[in-house]
N, CA, C and O atoms as CSV, one atom per row, in Angstrom:
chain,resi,resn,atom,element,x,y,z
A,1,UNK,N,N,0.852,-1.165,0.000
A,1,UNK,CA,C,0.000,0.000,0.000
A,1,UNK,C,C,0.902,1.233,0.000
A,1,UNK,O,O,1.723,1.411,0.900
A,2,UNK,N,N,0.748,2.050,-0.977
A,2,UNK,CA,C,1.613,3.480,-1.237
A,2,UNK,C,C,0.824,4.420,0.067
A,2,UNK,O,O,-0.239,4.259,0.666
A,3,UNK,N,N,1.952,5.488,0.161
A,3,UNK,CA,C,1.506,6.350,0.950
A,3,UNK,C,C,0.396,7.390,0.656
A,3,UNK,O,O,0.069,8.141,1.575
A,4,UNK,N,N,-0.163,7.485,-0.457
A,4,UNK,CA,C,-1.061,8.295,-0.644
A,4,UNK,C,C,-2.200,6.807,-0.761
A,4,UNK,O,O,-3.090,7.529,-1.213
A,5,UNK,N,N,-2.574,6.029,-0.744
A,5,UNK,CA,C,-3.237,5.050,-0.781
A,5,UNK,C,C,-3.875,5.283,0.985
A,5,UNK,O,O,-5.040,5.059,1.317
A,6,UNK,N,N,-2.767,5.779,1.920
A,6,UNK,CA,C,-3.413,6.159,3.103
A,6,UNK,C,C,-3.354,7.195,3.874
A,6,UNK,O,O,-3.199,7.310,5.090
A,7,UNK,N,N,-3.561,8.285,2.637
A,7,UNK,CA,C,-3.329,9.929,2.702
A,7,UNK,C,C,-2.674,10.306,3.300
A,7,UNK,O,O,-3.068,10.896,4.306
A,8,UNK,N,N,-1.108,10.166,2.985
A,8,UNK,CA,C,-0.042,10.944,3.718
A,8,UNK,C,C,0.712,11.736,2.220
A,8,UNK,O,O,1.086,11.208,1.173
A,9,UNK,N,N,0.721,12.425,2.425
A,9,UNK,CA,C,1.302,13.790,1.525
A,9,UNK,C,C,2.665,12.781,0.638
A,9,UNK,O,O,3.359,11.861,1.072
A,10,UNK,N,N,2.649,13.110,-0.038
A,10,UNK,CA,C,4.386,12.395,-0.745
A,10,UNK,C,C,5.174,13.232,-1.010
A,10,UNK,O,O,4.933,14.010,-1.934
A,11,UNK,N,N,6.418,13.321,-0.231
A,11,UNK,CA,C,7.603,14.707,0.227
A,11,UNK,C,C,8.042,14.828,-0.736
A,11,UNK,O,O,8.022,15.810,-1.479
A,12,UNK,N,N,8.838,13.126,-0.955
A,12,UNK,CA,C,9.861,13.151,-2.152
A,12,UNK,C,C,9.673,11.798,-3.152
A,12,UNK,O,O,9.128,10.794,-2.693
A,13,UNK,N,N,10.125,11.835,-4.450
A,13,UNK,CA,C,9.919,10.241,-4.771
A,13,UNK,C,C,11.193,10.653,-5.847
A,13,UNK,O,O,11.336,11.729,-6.428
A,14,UNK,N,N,11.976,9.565,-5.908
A,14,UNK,CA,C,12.679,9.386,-7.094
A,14,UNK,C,C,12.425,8.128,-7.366
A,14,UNK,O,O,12.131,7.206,-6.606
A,15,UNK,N,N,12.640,8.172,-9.196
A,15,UNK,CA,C,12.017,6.740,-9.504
A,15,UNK,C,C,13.670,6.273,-9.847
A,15,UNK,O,O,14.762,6.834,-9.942
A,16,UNK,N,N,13.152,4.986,-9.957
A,16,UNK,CA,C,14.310,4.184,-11.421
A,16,UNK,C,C,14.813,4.851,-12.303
A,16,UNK,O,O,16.043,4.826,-12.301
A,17,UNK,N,N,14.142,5.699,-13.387
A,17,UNK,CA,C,14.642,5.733,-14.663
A,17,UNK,C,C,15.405,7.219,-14.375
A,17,UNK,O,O,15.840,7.762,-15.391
A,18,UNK,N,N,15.666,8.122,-12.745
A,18,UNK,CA,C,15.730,9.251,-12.836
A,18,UNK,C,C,17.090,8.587,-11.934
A,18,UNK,O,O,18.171,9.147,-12.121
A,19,UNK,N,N,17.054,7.601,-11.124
A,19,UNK,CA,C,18.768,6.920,-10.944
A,19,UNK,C,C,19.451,6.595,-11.843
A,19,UNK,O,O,20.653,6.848,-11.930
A,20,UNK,N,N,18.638,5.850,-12.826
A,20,UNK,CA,C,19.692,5.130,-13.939
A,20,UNK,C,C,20.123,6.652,-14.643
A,20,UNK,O,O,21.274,6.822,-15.047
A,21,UNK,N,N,18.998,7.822,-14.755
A,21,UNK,CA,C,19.590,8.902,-15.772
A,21,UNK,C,C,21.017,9.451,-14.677
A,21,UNK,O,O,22.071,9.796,-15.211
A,22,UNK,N,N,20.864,9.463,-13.201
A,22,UNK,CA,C,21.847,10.118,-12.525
A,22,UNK,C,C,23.017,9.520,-12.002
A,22,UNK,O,O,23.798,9.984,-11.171
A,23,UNK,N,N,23.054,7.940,-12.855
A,23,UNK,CA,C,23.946,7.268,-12.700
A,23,UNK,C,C,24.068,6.683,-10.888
A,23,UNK,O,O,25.192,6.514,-10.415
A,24,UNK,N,N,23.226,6.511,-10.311
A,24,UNK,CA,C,23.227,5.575,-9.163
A,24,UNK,C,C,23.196,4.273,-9.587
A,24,UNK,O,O,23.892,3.422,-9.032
A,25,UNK,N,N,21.980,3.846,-11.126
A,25,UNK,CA,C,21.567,2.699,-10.817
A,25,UNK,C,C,22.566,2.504,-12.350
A,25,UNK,O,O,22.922,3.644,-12.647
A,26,UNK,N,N,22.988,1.740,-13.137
A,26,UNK,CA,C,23.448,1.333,-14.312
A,26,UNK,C,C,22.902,0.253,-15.304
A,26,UNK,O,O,23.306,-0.905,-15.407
A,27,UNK,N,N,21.875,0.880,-16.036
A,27,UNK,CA,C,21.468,-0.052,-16.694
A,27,UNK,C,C,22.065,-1.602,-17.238
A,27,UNK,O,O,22.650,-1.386,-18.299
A,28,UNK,N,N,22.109,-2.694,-16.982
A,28,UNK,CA,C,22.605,-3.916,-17.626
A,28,UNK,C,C,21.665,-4.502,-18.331
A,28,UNK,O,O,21.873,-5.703,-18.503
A,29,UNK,N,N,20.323,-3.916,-18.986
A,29,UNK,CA,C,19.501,-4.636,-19.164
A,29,UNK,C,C,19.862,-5.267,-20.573
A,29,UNK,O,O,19.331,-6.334,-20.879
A,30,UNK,N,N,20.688,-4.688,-21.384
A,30,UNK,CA,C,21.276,-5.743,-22.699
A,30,UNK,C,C,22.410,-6.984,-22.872
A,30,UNK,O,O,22.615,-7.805,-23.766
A,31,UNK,N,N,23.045,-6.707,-21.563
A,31,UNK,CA,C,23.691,-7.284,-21.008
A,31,UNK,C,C,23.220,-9.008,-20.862
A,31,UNK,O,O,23.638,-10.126,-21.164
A,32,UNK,N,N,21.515,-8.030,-19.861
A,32,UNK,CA,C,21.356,-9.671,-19.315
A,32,UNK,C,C,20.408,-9.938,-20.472
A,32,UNK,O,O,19.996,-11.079,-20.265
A,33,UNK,N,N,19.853,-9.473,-21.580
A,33,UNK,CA,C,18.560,-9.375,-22.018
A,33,UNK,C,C,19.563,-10.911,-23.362
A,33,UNK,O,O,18.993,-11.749,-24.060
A,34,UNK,N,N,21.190,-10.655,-23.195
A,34,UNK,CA,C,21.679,-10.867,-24.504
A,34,UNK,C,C,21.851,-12.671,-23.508
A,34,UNK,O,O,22.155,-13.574,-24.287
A,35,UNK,N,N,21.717,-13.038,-22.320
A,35,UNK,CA,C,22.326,-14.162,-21.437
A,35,UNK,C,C,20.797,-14.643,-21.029
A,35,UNK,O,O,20.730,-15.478,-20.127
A,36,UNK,N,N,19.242,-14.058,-21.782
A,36,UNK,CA,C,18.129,-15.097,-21.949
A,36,UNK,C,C,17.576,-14.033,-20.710
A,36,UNK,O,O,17.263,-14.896,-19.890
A,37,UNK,N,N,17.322,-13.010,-20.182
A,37,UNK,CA,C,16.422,-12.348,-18.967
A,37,UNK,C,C,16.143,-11.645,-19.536
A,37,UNK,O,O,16.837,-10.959,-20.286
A,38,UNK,N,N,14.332,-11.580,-19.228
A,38,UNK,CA,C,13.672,-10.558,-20.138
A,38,UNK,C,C,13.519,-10.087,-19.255
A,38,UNK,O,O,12.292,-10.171,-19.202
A,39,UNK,N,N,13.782,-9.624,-18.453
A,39,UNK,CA,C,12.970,-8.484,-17.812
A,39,UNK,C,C,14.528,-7.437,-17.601
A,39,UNK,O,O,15.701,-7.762,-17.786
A,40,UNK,N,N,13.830,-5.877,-17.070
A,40,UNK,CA,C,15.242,-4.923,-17.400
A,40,UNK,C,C,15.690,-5.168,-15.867
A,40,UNK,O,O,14.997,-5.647,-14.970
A,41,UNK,N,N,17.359,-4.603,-15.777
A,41,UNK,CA,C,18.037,-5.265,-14.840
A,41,UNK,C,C,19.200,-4.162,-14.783
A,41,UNK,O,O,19.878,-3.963,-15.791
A,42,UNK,N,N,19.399,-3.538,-13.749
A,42,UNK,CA,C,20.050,-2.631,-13.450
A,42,UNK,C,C,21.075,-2.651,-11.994
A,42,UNK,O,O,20.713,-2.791,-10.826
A,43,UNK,N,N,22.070,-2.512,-12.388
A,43,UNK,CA,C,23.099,-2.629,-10.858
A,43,UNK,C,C,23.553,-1.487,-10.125
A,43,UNK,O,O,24.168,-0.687,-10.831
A,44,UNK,N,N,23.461,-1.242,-9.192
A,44,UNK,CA,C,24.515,-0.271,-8.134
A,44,UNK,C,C,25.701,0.540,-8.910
A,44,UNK,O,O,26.326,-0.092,-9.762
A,45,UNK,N,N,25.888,1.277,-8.778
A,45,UNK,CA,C,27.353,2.614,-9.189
A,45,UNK,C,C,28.582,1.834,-8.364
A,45,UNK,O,O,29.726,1.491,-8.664
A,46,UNK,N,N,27.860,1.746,-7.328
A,46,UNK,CA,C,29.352,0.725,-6.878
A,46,UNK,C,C,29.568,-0.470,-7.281
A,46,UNK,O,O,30.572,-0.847,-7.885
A,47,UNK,N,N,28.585,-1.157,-6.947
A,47,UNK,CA,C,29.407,-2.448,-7.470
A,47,UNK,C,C,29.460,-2.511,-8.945
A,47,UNK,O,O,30.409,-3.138,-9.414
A,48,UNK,N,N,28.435,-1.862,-9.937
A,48,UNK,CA,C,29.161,-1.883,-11.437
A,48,UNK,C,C,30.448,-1.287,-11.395
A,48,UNK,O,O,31.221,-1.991,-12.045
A,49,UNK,N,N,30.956,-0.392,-10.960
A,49,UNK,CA,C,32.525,0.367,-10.928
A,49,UNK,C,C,33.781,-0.229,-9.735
A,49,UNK,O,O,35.001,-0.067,-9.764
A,50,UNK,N,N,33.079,-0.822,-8.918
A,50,UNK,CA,C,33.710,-1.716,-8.124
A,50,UNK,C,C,33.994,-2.927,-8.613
A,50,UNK,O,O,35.207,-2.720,-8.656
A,51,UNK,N,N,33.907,-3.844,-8.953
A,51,UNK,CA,C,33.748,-4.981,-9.061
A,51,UNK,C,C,33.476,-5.379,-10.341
A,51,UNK,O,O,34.289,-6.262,-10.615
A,52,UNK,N,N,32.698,-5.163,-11.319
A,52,UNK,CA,C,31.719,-5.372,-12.653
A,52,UNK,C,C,33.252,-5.090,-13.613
A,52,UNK,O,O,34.057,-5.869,-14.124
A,53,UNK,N,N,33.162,-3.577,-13.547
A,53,UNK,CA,C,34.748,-2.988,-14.713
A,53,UNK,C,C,36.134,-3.897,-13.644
A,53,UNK,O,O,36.547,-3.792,-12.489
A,54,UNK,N,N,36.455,-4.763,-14.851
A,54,UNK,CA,C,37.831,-4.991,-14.331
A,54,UNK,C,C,38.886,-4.036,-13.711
A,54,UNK,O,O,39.116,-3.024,-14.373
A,55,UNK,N,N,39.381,-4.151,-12.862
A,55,UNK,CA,C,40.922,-3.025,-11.971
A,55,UNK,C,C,41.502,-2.981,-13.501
A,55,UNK,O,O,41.129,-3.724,-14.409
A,56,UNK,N,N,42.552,-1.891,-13.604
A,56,UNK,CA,C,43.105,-0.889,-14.825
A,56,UNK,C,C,44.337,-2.369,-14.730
A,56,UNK,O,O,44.940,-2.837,-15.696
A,57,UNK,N,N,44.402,-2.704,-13.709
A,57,UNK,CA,C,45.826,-3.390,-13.208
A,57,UNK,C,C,45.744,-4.824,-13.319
A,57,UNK,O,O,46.741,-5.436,-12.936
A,58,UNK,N,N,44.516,-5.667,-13.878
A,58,UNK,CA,C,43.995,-6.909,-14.351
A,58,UNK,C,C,43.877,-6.859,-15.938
A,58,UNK,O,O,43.235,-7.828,-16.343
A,59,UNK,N,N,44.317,-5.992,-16.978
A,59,UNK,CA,C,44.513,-6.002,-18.140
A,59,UNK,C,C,45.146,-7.332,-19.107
A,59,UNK,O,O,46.073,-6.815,-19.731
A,60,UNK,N,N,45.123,-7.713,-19.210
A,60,UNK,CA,C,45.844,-9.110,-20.426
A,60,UNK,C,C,45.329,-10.172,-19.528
A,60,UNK,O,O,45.734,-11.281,-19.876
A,61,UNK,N,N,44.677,-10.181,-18.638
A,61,UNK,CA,C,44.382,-11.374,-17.387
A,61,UNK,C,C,43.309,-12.301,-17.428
A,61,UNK,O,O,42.912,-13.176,-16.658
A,62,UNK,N,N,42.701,-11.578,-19.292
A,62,UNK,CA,C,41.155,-12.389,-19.333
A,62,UNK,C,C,40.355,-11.783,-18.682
A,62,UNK,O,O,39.256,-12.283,-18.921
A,63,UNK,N,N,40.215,-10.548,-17.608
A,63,UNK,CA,C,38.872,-9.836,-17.510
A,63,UNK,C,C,38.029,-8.828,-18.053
A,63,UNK,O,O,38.457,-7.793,-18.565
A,64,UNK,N,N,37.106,-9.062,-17.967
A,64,UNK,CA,C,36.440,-8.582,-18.797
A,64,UNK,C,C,34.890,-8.041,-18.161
A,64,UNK,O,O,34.368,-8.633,-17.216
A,65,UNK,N,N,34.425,-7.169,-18.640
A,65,UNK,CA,C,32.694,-6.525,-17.816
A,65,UNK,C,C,32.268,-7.763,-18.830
A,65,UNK,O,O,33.185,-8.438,-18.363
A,66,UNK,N,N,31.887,-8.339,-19.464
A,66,UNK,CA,C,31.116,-8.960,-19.945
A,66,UNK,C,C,31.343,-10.698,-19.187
A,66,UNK,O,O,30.290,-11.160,-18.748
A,67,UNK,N,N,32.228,-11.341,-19.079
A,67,UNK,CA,C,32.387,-12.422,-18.036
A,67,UNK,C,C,32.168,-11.938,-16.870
A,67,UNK,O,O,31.483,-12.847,-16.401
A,68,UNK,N,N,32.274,-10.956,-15.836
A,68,UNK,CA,C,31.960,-10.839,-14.994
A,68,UNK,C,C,30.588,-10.620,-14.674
A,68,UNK,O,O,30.048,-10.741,-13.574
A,69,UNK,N,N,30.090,-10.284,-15.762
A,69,UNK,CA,C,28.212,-10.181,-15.284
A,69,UNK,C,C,27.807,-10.943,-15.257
A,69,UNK,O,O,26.859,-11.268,-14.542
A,70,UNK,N,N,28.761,-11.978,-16.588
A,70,UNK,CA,C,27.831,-13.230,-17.085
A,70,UNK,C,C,27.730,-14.133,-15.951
A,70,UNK,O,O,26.717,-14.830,-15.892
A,71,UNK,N,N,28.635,-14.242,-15.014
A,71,UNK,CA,C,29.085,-14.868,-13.735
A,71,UNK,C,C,28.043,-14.300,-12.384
A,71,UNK,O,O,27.370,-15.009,-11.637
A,72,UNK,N,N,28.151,-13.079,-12.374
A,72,UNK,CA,C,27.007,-12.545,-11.364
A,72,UNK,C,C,26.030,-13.113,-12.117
A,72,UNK,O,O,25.641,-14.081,-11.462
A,73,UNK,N,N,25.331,-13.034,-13.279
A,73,UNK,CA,C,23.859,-13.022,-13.364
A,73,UNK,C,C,23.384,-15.129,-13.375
A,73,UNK,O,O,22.275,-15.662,-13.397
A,74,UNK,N,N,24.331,-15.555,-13.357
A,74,UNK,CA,C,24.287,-16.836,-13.046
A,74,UNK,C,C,24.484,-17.499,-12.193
A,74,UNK,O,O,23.956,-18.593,-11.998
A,75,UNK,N,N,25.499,-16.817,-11.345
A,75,UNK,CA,C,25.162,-17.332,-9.946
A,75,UNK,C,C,23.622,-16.317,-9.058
A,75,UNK,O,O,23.218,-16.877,-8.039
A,76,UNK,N,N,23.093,-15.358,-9.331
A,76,UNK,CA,C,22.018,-14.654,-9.228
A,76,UNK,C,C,20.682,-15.809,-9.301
A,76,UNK,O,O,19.860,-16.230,-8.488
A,77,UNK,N,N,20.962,-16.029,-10.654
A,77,UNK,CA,C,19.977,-17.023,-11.055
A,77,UNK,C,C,19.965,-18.277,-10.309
A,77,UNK,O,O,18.911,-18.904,-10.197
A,78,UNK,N,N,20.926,-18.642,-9.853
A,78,UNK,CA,C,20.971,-20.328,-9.549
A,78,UNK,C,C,20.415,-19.797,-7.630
A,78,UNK,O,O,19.461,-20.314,-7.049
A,79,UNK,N,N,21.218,-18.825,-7.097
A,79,UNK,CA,C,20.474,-18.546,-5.893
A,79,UNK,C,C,19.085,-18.152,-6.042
A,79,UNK,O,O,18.403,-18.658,-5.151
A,80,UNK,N,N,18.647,-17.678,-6.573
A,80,UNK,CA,C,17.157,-17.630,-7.141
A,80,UNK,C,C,16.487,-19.174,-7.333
A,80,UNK,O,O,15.350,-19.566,-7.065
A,81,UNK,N,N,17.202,-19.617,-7.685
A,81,UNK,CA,C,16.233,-21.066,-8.065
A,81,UNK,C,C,16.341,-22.222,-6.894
A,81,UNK,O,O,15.854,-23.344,-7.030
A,82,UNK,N,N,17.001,-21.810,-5.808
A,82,UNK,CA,C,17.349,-22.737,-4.690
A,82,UNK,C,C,17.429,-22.403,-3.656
A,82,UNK,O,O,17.888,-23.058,-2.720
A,83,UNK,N,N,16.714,-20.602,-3.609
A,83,UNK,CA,C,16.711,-20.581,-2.147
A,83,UNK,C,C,15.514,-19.769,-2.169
A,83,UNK,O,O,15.527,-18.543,-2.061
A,84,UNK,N,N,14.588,-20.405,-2.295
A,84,UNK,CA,C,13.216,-20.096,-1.952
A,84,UNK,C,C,12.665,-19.431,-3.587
A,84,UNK,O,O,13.021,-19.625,-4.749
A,85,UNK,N,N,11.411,-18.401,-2.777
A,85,UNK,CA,C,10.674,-17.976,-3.835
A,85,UNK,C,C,10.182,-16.309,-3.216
A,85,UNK,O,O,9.071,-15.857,-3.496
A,86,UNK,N,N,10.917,-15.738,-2.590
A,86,UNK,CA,C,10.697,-14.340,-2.361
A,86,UNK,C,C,11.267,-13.074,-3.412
A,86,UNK,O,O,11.610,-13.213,-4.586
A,87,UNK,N,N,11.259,-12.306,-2.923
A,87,UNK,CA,C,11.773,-10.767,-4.189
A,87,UNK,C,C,13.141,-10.872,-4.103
A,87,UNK,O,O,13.806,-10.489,-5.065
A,88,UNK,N,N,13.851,-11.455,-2.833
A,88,UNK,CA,C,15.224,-11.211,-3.126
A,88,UNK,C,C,16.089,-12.666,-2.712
A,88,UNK,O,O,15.669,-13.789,-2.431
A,89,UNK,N,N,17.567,-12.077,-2.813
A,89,UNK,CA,C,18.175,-13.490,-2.274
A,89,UNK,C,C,19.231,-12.945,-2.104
A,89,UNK,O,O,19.561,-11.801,-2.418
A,90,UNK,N,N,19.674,-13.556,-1.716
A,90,UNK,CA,C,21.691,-13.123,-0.956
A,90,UNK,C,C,22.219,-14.206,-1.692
A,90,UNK,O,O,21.585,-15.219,-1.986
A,91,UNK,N,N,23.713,-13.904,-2.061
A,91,UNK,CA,C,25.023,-14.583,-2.871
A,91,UNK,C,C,26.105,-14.367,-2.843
A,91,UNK,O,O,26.405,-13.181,-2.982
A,92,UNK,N,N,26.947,-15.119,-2.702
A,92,UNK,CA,C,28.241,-14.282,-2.837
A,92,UNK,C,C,29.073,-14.786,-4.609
A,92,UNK,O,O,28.688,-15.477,-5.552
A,93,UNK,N,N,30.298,-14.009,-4.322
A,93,UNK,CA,C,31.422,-13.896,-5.677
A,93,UNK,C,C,32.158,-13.501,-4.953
A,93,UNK,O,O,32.161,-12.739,-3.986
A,94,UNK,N,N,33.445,-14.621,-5.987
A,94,UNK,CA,C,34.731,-14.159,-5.841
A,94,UNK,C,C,34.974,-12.880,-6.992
A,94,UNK,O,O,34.446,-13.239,-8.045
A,95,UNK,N,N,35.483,-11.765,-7.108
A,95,UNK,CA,C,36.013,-11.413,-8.397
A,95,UNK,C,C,37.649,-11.422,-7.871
A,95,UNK,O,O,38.147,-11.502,-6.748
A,96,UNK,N,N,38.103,-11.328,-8.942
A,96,UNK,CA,C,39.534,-11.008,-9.148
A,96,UNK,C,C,40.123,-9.475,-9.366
A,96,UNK,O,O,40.032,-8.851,-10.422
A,97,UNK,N,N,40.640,-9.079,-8.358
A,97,UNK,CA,C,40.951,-7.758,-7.673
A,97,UNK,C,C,42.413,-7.209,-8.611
A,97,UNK,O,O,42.504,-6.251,-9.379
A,98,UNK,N,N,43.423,-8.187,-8.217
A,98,UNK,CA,C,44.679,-7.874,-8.706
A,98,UNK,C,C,45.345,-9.217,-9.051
A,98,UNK,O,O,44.828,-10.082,-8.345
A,99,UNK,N,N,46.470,-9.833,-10.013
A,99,UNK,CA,C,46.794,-10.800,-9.774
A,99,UNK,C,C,46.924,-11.604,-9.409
A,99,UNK,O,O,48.038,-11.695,-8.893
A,100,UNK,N,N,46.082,-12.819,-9.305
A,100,UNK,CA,C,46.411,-13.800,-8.420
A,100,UNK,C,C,45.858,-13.053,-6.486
A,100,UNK,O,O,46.385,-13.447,-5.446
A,101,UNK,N,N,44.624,-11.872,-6.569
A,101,UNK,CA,C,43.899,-12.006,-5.509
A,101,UNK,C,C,42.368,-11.480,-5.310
A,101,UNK,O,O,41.822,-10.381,-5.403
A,102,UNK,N,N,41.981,-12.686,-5.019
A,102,UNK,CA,C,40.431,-12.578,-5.567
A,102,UNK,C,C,39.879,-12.070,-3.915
A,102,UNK,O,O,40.357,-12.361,-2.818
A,103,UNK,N,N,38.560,-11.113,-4.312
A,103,UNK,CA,C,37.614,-10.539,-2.924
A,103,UNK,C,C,36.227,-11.560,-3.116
A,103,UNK,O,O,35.660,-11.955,-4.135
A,104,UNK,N,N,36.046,-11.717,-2.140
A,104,UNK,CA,C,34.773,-12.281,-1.670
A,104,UNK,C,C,33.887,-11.223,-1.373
A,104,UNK,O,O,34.116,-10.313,-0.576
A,105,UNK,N,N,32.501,-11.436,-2.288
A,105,UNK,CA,C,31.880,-10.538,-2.012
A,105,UNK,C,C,30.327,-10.762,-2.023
A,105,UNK,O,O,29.789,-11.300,-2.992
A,106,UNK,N,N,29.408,-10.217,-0.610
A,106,UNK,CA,C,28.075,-11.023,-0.726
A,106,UNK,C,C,27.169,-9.471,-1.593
A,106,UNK,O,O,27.321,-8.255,-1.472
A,107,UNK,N,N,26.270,-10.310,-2.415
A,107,UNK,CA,C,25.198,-9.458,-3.241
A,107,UNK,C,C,24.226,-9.828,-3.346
A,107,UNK,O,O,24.039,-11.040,-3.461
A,108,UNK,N,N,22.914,-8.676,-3.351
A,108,UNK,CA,C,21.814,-9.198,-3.179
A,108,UNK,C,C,20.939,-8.706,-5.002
A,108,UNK,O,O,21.034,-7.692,-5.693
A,109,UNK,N,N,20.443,-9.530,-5.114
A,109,UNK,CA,C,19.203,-9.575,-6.061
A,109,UNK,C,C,17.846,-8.947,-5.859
A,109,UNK,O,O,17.212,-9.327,-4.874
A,110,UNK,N,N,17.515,-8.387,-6.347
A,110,UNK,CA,C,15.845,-7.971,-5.653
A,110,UNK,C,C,15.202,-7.723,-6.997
A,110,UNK,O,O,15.601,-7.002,-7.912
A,111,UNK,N,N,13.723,-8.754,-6.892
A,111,UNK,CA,C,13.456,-8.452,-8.381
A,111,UNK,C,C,11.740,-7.306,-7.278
A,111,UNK,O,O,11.306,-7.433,-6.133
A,112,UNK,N,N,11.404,-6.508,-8.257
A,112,UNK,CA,C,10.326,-5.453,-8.350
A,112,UNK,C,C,10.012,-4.935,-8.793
A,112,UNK,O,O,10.348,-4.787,-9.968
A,113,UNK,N,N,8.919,-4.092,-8.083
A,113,UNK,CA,C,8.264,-3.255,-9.215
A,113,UNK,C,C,9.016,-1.834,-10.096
A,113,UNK,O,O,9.765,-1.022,-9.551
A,114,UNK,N,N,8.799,-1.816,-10.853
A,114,UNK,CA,C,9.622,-0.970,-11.602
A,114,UNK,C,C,8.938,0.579,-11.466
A,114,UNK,O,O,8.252,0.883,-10.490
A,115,UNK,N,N,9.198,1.433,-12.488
A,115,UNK,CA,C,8.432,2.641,-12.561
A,115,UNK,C,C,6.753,2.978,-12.842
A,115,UNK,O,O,5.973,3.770,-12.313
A,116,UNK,N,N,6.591,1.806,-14.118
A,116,UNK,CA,C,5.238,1.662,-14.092
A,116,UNK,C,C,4.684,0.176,-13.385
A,116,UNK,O,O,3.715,-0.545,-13.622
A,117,UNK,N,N,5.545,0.128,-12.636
A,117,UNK,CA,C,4.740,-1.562,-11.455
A,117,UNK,C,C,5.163,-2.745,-12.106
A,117,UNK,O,O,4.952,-3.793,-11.495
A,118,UNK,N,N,5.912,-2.829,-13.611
A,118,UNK,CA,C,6.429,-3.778,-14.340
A,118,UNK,C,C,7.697,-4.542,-13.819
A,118,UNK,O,O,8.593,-3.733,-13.577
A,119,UNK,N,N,8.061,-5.847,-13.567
A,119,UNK,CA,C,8.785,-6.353,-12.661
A,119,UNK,C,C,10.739,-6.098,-13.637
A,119,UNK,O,O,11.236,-6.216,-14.756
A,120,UNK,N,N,11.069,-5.772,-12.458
A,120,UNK,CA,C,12.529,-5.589,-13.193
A,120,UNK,C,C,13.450,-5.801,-11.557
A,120,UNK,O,O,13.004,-5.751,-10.411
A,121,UNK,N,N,15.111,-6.088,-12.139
A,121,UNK,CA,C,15.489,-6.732,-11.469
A,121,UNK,C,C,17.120,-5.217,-11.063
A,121,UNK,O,O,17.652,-4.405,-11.821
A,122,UNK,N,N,17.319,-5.486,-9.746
A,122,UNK,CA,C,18.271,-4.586,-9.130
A,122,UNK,C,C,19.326,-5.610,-8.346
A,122,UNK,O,O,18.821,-6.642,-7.903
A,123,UNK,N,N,21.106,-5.354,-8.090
A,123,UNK,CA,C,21.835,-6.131,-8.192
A,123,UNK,C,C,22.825,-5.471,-7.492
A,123,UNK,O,O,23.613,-4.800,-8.158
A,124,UNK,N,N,22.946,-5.511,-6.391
A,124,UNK,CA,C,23.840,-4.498,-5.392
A,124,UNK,C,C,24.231,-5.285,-4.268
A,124,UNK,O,O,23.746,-6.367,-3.938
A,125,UNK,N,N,25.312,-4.541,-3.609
A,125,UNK,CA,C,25.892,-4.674,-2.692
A,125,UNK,C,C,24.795,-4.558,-1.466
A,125,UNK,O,O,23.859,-3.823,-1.782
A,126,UNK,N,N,24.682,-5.174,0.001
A,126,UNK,CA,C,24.092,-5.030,1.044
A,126,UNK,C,C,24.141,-3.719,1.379
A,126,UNK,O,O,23.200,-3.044,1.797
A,127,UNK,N,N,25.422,-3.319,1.158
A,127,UNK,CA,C,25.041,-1.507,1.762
A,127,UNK,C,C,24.680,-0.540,0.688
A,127,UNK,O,O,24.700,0.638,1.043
A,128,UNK,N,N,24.374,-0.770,-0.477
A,128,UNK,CA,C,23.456,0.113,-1.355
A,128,UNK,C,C,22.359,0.428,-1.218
A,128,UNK,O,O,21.784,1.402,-1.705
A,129,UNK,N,N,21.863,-0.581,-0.361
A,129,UNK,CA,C,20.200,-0.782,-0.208
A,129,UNK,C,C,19.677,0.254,0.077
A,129,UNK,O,O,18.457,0.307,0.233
């Protein structure tokens, strides 16, 4: 139930499409749309620039933004399919930081309602939330 649903004034609202324009949220939706997910799918400023873009200093090493999503959005999926049936789920990843040293890192999934109530999917770190 929205807040005007039980007449309380609405202060502030920012949607989705006014993060993704201000760069909080980062669209991946061709990304995942090209790895079989129809629905649109957008990640965190941090962890796409954290984690997603390979370090400047992992160059010739085989990384790549495109294996690394493909890797989040599949382990995403497989925690999705085995740990229940709610909006979100917790996961972790290793990525590869610098040579030969990989971070462990837990991320959450949350699929919802979008701008017009259409289900789309968000992909962040626990403290983005």
């Amino acid at each position: 139930m929205g807040s005007e649903d039980q007449g309380w004034p609405v202060i502030f609202s920012y949607s989705r499409a006014q993060a993704i324009e201000d760069g909080v949220l980062i669209d991946v939706s061709d990304a995942a749309k090209a790895r079989g997910l129809r629905i649109p799918v957008a990640c965190t400023d941090h962890l796409y620039h954290g984690y997603l873009m390979p370090p400047a200093c992992l160059s010739g090493e085989g990384q790549s933004f495109e294996g690394r999503f493909h890797d989040l959005l599949m382990l995403a999926l497989i925690a999705a399919s085995t740990h229940g049936s709610g909006d979100r789920v917790s996961f972790r990843m290793d990525f590869l930081m610098r040579p030969g040293e990989f971070e462990t890192v837990t991320l959450l999934a949350v699929v919802g309602p979008g701008d017009q109530g259409e289900p789309v999917m968000t992909i962040m770190l626990p403290e983005d939330e």
